[in-house]
N, CA, C and O atoms as CSV, one atom per row, in Angstrom:
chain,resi,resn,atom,element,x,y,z
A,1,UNK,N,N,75.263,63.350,101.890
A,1,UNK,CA,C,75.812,64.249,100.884
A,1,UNK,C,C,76.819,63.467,100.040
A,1,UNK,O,O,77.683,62.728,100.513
A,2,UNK,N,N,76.648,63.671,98.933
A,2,UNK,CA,C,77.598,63.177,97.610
A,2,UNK,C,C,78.575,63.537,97.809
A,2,UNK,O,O,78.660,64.645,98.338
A,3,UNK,N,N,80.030,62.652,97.432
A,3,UNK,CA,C,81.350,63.328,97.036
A,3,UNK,C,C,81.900,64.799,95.960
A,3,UNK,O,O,82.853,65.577,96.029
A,4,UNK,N,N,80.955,64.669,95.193
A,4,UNK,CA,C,80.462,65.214,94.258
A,4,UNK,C,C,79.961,67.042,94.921
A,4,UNK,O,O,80.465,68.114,94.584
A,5,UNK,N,N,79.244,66.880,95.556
A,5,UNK,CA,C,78.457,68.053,96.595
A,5,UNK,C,C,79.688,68.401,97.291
A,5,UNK,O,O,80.144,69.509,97.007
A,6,UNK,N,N,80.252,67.782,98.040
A,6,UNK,CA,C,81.075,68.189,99.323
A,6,UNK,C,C,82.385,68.819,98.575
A,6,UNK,O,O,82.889,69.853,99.014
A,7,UNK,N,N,82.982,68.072,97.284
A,7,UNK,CA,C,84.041,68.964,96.929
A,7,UNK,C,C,83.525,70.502,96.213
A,7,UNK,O,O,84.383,71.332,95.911
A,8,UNK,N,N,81.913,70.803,95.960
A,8,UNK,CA,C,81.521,71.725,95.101
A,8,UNK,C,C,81.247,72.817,96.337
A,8,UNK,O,O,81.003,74.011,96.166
A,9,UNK,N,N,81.338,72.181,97.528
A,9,UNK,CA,C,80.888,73.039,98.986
A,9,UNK,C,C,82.340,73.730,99.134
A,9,UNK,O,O,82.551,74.902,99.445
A,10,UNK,N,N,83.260,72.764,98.848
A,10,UNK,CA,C,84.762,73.291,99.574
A,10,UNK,C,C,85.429,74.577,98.264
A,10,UNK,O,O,86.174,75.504,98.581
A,11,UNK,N,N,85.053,74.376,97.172
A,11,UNK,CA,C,85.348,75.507,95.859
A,11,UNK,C,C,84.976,76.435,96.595
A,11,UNK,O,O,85.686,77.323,97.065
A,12,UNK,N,N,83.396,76.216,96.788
A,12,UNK,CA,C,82.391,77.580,96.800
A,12,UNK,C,C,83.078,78.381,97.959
A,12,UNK,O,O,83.402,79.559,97.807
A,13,UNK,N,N,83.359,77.452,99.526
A,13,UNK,CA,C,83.385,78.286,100.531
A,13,UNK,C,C,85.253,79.306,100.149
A,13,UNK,O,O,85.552,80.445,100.510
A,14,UNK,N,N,85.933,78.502,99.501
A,14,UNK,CA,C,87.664,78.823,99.170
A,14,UNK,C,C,87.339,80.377,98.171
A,14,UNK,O,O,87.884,81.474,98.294
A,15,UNK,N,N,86.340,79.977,97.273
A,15,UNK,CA,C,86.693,80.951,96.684
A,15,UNK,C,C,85.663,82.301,96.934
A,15,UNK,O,O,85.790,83.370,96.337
A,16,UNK,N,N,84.772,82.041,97.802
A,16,UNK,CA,C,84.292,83.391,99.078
A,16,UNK,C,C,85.564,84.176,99.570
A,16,UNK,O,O,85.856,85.372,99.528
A,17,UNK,N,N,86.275,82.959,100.098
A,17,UNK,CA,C,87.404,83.366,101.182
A,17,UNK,C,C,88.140,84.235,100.678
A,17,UNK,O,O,88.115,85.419,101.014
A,18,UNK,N,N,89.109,83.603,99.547
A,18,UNK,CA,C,89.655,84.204,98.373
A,18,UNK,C,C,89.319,85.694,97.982
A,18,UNK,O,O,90.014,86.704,98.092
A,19,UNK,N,N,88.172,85.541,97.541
A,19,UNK,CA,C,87.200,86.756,97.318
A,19,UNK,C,C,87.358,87.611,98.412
A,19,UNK,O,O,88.072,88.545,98.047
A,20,UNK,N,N,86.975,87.751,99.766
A,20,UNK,CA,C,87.204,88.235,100.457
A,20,UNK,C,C,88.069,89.065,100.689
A,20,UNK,O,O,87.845,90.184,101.151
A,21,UNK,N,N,89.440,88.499,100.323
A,21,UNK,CA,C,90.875,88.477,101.163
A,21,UNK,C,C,90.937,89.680,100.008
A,21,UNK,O,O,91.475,90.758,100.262
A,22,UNK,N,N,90.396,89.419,98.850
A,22,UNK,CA,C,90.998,90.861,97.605
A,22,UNK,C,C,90.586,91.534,97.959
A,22,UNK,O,O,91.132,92.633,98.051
A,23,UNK,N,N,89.183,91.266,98.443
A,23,UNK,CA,C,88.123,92.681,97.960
A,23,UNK,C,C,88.743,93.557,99.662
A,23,UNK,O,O,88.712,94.770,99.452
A,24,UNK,N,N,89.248,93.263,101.146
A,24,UNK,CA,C,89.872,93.703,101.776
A,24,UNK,C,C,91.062,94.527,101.406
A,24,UNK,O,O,91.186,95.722,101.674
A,25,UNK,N,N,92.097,93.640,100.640
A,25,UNK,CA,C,93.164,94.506,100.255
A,25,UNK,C,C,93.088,95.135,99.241
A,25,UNK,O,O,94.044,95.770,98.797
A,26,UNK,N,N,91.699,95.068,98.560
A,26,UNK,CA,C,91.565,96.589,97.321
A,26,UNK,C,C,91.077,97.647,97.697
A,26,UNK,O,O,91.126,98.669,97.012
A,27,UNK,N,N,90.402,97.562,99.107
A,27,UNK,CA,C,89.758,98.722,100.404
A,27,UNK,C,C,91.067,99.173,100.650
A,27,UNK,O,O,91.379,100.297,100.257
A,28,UNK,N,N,91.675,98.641,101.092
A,28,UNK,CA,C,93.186,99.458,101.986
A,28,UNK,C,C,93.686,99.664,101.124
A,28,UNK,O,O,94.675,100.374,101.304
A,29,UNK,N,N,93.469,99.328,99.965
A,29,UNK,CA,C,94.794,100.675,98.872
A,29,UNK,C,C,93.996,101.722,98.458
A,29,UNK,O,O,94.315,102.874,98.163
A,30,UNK,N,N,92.850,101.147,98.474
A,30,UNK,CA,C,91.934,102.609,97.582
A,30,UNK,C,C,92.169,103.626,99.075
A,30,UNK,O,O,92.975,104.557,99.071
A,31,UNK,N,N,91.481,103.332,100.083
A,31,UNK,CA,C,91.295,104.159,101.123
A,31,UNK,C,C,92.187,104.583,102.472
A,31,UNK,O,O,91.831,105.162,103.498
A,32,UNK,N,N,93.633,104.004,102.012
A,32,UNK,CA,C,94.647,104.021,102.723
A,32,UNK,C,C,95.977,104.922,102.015
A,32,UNK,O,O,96.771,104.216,101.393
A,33,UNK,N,N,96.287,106.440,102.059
A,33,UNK,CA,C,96.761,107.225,101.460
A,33,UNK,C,C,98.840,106.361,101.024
A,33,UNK,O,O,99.419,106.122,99.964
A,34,UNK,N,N,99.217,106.201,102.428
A,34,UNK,CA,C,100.040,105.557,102.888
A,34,UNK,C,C,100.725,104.047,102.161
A,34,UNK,O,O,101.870,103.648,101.945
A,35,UNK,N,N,98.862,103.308,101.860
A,35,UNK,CA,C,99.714,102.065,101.829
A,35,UNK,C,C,100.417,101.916,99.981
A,35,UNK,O,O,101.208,101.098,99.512
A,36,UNK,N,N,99.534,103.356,99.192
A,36,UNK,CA,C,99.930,103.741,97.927
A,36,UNK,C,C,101.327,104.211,97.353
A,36,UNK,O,O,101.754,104.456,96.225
A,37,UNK,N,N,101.877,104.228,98.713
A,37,UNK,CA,C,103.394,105.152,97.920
A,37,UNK,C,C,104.242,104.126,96.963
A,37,UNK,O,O,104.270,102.896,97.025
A,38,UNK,N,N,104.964,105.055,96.008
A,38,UNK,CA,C,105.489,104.283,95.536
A,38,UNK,C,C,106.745,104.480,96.037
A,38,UNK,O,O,106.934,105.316,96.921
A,39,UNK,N,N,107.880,103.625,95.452
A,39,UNK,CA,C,109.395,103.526,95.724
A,39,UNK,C,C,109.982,105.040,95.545
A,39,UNK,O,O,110.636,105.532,96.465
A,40,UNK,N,N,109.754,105.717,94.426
A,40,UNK,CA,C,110.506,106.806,94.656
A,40,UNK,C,C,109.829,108.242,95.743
A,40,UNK,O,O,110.290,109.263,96.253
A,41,UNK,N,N,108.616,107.601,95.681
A,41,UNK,CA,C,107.958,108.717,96.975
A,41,UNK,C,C,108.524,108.218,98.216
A,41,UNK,O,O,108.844,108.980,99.129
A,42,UNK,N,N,108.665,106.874,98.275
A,42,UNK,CA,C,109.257,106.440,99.936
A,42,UNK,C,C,110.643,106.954,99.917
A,42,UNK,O,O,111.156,107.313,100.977
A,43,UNK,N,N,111.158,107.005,99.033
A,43,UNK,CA,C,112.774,107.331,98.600
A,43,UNK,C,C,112.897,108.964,99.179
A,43,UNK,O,O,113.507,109.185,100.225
A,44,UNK,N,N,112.354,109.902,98.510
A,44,UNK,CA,C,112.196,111.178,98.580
A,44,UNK,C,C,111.617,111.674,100.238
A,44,UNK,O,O,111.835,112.591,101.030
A,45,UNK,N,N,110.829,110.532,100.165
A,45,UNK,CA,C,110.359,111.171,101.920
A,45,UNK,C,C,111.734,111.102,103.123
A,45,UNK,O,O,112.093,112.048,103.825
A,46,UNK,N,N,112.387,109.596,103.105
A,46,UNK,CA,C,113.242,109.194,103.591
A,46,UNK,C,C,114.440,110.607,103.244
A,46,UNK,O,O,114.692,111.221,104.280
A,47,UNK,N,N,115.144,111.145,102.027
A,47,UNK,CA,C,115.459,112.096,102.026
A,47,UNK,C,C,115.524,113.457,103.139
A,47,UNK,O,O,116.298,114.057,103.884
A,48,UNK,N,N,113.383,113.442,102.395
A,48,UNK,CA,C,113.637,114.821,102.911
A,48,UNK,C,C,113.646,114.539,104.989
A,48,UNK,O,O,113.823,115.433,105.817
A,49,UNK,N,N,113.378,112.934,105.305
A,49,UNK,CA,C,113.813,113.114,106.947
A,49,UNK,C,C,114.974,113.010,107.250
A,49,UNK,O,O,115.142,113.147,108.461
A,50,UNK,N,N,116.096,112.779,106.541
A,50,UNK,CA,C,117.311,112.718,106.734
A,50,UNK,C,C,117.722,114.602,106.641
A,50,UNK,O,O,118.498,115.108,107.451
A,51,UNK,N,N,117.147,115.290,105.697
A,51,UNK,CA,C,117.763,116.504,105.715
A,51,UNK,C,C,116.918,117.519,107.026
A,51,UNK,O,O,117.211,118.690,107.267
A,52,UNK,N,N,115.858,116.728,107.727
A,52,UNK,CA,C,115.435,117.977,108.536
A,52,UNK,C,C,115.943,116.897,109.709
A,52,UNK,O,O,115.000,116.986,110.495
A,53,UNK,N,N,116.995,115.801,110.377
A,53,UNK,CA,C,117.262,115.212,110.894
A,53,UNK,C,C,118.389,116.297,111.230
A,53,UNK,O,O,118.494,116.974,112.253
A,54,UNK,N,N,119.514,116.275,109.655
A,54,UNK,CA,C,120.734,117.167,109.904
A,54,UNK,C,C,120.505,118.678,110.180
A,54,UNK,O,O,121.274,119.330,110.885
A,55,UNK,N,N,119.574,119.116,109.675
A,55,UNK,CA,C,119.079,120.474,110.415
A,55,UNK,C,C,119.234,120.284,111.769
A,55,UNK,O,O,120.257,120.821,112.193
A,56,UNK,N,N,118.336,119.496,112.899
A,56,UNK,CA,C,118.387,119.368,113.852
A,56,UNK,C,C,119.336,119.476,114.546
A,56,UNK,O,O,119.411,119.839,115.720
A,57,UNK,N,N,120.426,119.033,113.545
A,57,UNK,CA,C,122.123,118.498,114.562
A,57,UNK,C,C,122.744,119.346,114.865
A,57,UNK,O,O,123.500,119.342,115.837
A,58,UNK,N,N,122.487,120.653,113.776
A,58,UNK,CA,C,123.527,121.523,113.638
A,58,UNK,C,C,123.509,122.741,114.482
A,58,UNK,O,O,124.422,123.563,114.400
């Protein structure tokens, strides 16, 4: 095998891999409700467990 071949083997297999690795983490955002929140939804959730936390206390 050519020098030529073997670096066109190592592109091909990197950018499968590559490929891969997105097309995985564009599954878990599409189909993962959770991994979508944004900052002010994580913000607001955190909220509302702090206020049914102090419910609890009282």
């Amino acid at each position: 095998m050519s020098e030529g071949g073997l670096v066109v083997g190592q592109v091909i297999m990197l950018s499968t891999l590559f490929g891969l690795i997105v097309l995985i983490f564009g599954l878990v955002l599409y189909f993962d409700p959770e991994s979508r929140r944004s900052a002010s939804a994580e913000h607001s959730r955190a909220e509302h467990a702090r206020s049914v936390g102090e419910e609890l206390h009282r």
